[in-house]
DRENBA-89541 format. One record per residue (C-alpha): x, y, z. Coordinates in steps of 0.1 Angstrom, whole numbers, plus 2048, in hexadecimal, padded with zeros to 3 digits. Example, Ala and Ser with C-alpha at 12.3 -4.5 7.8 and 13.67 -1.06 7.14 Angstrom:
<nodes>
87B7D384E 8897F5847 
</nodes>
This chain:
<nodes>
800800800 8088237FC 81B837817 81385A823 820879833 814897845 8228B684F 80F8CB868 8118EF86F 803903889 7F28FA8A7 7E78E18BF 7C78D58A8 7D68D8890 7F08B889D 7CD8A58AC 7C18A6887 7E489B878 7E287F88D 7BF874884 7C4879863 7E5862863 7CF848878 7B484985E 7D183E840 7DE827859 7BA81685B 7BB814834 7DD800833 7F1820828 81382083B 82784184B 84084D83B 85E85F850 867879833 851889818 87287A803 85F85A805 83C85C805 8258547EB 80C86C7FA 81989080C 7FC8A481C 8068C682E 7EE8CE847 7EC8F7849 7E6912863 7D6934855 7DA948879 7FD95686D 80896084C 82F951853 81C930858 80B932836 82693C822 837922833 822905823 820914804 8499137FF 8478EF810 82E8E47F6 8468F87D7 8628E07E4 8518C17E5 8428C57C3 85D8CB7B6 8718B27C2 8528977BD 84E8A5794 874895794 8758797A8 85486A7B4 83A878794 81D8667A9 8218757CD 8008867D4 7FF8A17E5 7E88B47FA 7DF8D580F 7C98D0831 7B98E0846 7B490C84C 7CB918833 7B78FA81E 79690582B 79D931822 7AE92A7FE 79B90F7F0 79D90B7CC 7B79247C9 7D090E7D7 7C98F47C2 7CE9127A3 7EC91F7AC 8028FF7BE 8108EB7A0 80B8C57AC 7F48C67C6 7D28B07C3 7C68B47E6 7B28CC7F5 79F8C6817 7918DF82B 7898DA852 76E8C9851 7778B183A 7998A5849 78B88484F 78287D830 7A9880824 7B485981F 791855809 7988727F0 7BE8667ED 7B08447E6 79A8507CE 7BA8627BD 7D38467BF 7BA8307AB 7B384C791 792850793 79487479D 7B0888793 7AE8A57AB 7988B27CB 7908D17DF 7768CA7FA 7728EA812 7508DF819 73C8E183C 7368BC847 71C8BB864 72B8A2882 74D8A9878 7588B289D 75188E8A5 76987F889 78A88C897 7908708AF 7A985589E 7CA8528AE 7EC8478AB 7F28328C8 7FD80F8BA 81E80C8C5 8357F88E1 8497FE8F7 85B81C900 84E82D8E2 82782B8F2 81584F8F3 80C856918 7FD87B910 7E387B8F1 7CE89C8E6 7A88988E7 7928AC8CD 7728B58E1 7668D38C6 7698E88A7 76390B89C 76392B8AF 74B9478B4 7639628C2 7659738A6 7879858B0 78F9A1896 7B399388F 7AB97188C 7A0959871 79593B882 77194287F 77694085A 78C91F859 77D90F873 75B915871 74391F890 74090A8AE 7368E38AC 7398D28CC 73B8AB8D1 72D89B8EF 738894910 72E86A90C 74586F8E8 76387C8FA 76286B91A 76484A906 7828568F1 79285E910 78D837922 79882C8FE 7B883C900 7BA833925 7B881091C 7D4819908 7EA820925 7E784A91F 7E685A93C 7E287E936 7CC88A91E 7CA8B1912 7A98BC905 7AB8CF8E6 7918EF8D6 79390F8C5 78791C8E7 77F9008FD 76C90E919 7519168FE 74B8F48FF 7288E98FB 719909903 7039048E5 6F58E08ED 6FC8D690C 6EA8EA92F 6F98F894C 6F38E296A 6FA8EA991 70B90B983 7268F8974 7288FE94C 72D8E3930 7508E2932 7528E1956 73B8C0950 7518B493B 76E8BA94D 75C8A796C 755887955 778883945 78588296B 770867971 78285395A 799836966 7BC83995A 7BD85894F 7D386F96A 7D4890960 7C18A894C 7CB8C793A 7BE8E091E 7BD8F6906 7B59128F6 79E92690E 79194390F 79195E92C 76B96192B 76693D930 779940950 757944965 75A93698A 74F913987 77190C970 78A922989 77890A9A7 77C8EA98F 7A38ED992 7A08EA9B9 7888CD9B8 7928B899B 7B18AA9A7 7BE89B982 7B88BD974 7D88CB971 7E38E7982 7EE8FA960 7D891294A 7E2923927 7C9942928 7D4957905 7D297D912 7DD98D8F2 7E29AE900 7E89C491D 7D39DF919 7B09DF919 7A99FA8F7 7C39DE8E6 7AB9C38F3 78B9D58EB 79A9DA8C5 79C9B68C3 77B9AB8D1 7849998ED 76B99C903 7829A2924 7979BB936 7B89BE942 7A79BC965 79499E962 7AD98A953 7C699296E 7A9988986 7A5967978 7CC96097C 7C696B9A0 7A99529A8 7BC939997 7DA93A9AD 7C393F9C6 7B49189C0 7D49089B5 7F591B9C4 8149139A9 7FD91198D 81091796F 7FD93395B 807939937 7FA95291A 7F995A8F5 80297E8EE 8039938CC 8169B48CA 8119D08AF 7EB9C98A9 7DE9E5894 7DFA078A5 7F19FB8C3 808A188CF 82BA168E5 813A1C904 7FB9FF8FF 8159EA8FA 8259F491B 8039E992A 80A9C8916 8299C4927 81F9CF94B 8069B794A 82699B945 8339A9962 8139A897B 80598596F 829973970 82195D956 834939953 838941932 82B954912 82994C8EF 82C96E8DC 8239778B8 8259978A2 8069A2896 7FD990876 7E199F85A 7CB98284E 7B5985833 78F992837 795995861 78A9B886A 7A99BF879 7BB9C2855 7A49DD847 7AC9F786C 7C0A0E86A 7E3A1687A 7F19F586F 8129F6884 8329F386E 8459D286D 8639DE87C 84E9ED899 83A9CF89C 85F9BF89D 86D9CF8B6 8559CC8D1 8529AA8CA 8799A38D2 86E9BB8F3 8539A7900 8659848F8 88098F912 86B998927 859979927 877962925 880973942 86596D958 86394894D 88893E951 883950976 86293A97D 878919978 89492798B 87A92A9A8 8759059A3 8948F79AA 8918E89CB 86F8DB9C9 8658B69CB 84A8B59A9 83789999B 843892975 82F87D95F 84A86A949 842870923 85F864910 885867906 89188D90E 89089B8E9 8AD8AF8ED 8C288D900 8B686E8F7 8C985B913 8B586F92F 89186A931 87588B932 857893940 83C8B2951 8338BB96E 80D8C2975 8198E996B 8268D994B 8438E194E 85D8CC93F 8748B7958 8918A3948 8A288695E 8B786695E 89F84695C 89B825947 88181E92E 86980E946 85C82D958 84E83E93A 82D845942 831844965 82B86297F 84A863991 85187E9AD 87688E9A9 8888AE9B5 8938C699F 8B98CE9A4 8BB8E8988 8AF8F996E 8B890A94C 8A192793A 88890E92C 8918EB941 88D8DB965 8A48C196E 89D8A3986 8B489299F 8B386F995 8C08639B3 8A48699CA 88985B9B1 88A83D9BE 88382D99E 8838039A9 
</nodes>
């Protein structure tokens, strides 16, 4: 049988639906390949939030055509998902080679259409279509492997689509509006990949804590994803529970009180701020101010002291001046974040926040991005600094990436932990003290791990 590869760029879902797609070709008695050099099929599955990450497919794609017009005339080759979904037929116009494209809704339907091209009987496909139920489709996963290499973390689609509507972003477009799936749907992915020996399970949305709020009632003041959050606890085997993306708004009181009640909800929440100051915020429709988010990071430290609390951030949004983004950077300063990921401002096409005015100029937008990213790295290499010290419980995920020999893992924090240990005690929970720590990494003393 054929053998494919796929290239993901972007985010979080976008991996989840990598995966599921590769599952899916897997099902159909296609192989992996390890290189696009090999593959019969090559599928790039795109991100549309940034402009870098779209002209980043687009040159991928360039090189892999050309290299499969000269070696390998019958690779097939394919664009997924947002970038996919916002181009459409264009793409399949104006990228020499490429027979494949498959919108968001229609990932699931990937190793069908390249059947029907391998055999001929279609010679090329664009499918951007809606696809009612297709939030319930995204739940194959690659898990069928031995040994040290077993997958004791796995990501858990429980939604699609947003409603936000935030005036820089293009999600709503790509992704469609909000389609939930259903708390007896997820809860039994989550015992299937428990029987699978996972033990931490993250669960995965455009903006999670808008889950359900369309189809599924409040009940004893708790909201749907509160609910849901209550049944994948229940589950047997699984240990810890994380997620992500939420939204500030959906941080209502019943989810701040969740993290000091649920005990394998894990002390560590990624709440995207964007900005610092409040006419920034209100420019971008986003529904909060400075105040209430720093009040939310409050009550949650409140519930769970040492949670780790981490942010997305985006500097030079249109008609953002020097002192707004001083209020950006003040706000780094109050909250202590764990960390930050930080992005330049980038137009996207047919988002209100292309047509304002006061575009800041890229060299601006540049240099207050290099401000705020040592700022943050700052802050984050002095929160693990704090750590060392500390006895933490790690849960073993693998091989360290950066040395093989030593073994890595997260605390409950999620932060990253690397340590000396065999093979057997991946996917364990091991309690270690951390002896030192770099900018980025904790390090364990493996002698008091008692590891037997």
């Amino acid at each position: 049988m054929p053998s494919v590869f796929i290239k993901t760029y972007g985010c979080q879902m976008n991996e989840r639906d990598s995966e599921a797609v590769a599952a899916r070709f897997l099902e159909r008695g296609y192989s992996l390949a390890a290189s696009e050099a090999t593959a019969d099929v090559v599928l790039l599955n795109t991100c549309s939030v940034r402009d870098a990450a779209e002209q980043k497919a687009l040159g991928k794609m360039v090189n892999v055509a050309a290299v499969a017009r000269k070696h390998r005339p019958g690779t097939v080759l394919g664009f997924l998902g947002c970038m996919a979904q916002s181009r459409g037929d264009e793409l399949l116009a104006s990228a020499p080679g490429v027979r494949l494209v498959l919108g968001t809704q229609k990932l699931h339907r990937a190793a069908e259409y390249v059947d029907e091209l391998l055999a001929g009987r279609q010679d090329k496909v664009c499918d951007v279509g809606a696809e009612a139920g297709s939030e319930a489709q995204i739940r194959d996963h690659l898990l069928d492997f031995t040994g040290a290499s077993r997958p004791v973390t796995a990501f858990v689609s429980i939604m699609q689509g947003c409603n936000q509507h935030c005036t820089f972003c293009i999600v709503p477009q790509t992704r469609g509006e909000e389609r939930s799936r259903t708390i007896e749907d997820i809860v039994a992915e989550c015992r299937e990949l428990a029987a699978r020996s996972v033990r931490e399970i993250t669960l995965l949305g455009q903006i999670v804590t808008s889950y359900g709020r369309r189809s599924i009632p409040v009940r004893n003041g708790r909201s749907p994803f509160v609910q849901l959050l209550e049944a994948v606890s229940a589950v047997k085997g699984i240990e810890r529970i994380r997620f992500t993306s939420p939204h500030p708004k959906g941080y209502g009181d019943d989810l701040v009180a969740a993290y000091g009640r649920l005990p394998k909800l894990c002390e560590s929440a990624h709440i995207p701020v964007q900005s610092g100051s409040d006419a920034v915020l209100k420019r971008m429709h986003r529904g909060y101010t400075r105040e209430r988010f720093l009040d939310i990071v409050a009550k949650l430290r409140a519930v769970r002291p040492g949670i780790g609390v981490t942010t997305d951030l985006i500097v030079g949004f249109p008609g953002e001046t020097e002192a707004e983004f001083g209020e950006t950077l003040d706000l780094v300063r109050q909250a202590a974040f764990d960390n930050a990921f930080v992005f330049k401002y980038s137009p996207r096409k047919d988002t209100p926040a292309a047509a304002m005015p006061d575009q800041v100029p890229t060299e601006v937008r540049e240099e207050r991005l290099a401000r705020l990213l040592r700022l943050v790295n700052e802050g984050a290499a002095r929160r693990l600094e704090q750590m060392v010290g500390r006895q933490v419980q790690v849960l073993v995920t693998g091989p360290s990436r950066k040395n093989p020999a030593r073994l890595e893992g997260r605390t409950r924090c999620h932060k990253i932990v690397v340590f000396e240990g065999a093979p057997r005690h991946i996917g364990q929970l091991l309690d270690l003290k951390i002896t030192r720590a770099t900018s980025t990494t904790l390090y364990g003393d493996p002698a008091i791990l008692n590891l037997d």
